[in-house]
C-alpha positions as CSV (number, residue, x, y, z in Angstrom):
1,X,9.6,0.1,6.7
2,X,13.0,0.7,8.5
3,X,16.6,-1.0,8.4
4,X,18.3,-0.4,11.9
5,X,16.8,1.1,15.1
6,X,19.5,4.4,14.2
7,X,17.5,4.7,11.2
8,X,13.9,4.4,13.0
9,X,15.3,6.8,15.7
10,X,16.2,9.6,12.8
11,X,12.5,8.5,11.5
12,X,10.9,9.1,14.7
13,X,12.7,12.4,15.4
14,X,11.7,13.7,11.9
15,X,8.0,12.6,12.5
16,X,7.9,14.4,15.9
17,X,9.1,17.4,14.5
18,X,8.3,17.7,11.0
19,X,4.6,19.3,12.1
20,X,5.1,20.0,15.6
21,X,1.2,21.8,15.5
22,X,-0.2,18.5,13.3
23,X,-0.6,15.8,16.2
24,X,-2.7,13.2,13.5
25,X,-1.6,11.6,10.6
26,X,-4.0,10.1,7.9
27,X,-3.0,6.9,5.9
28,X,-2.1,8.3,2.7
29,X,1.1,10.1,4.3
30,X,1.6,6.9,6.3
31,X,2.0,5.0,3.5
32,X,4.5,7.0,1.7
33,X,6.7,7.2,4.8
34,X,6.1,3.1,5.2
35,X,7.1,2.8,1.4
36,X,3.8,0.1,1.3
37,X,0.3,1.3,-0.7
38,X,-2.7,3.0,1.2
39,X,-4.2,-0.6,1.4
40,X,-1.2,-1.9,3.5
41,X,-2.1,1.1,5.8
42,X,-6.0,0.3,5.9
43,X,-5.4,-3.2,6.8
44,X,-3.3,-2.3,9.7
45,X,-5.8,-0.2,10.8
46,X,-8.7,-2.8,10.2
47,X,-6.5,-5.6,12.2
48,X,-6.3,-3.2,15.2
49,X,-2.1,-2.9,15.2
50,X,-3.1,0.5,14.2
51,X,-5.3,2.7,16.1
52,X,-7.4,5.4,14.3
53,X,-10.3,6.8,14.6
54,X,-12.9,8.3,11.8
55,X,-13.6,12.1,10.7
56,X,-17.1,13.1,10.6
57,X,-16.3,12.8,6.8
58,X,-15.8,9.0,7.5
59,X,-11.9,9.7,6.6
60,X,-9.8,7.6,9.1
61,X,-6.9,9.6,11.0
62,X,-4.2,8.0,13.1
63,X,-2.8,9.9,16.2
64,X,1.5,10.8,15.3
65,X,1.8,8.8,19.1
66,X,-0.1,5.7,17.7
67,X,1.8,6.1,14.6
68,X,5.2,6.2,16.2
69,X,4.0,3.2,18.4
70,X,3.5,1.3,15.6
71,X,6.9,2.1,13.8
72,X,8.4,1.0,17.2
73,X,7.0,-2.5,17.7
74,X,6.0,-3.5,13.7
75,X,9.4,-2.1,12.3
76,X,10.1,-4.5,9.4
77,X,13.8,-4.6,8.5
78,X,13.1,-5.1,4.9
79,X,12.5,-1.3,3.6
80,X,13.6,2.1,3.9
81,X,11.3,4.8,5.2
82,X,10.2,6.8,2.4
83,X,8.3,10.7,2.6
84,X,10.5,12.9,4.2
């Protein structure tokens, strides 16, 4: 996901104001900014690290707090963030 806390800062900043009025994200965009497949981003979300919740439409959406949660505590040193 992200190399060096400088580099999940920058991604956090960007994420908090990229849509200042958009407060959820769904997986699909979470995914692209992760650089891992929508799958990656469902399991997270069916293990419980990531917390979502379901549209009427059965669609899952994750709130942009849970999602920078996430990037805080699961950042994986491996990847570059991707999406922006």
């Amino acid at each position: 996901m992200v190399t060096e806390s400088g580099v999940l800062s920058e991604t956090i900043e960007q994420l908090r104001s990229k849509d200042p009025g958009n407060t959820f994200v769904n997986p699909g965009r979470i995914a692209k900014i992760c650089g891992v497949s929508r799958r990656s981003v469902n399991n997270w979300i069916n293990s419980g690290k990531l917390p979502s919740f379901k549209t009427p439409g059965r669609h899952n959406r994750v709130r942009m707090s849970d999602f920078i949660t996430f990037l805080q505590k699961y950042c994986n040193t491996s990847q570059n963030p991707t999406g922006f």
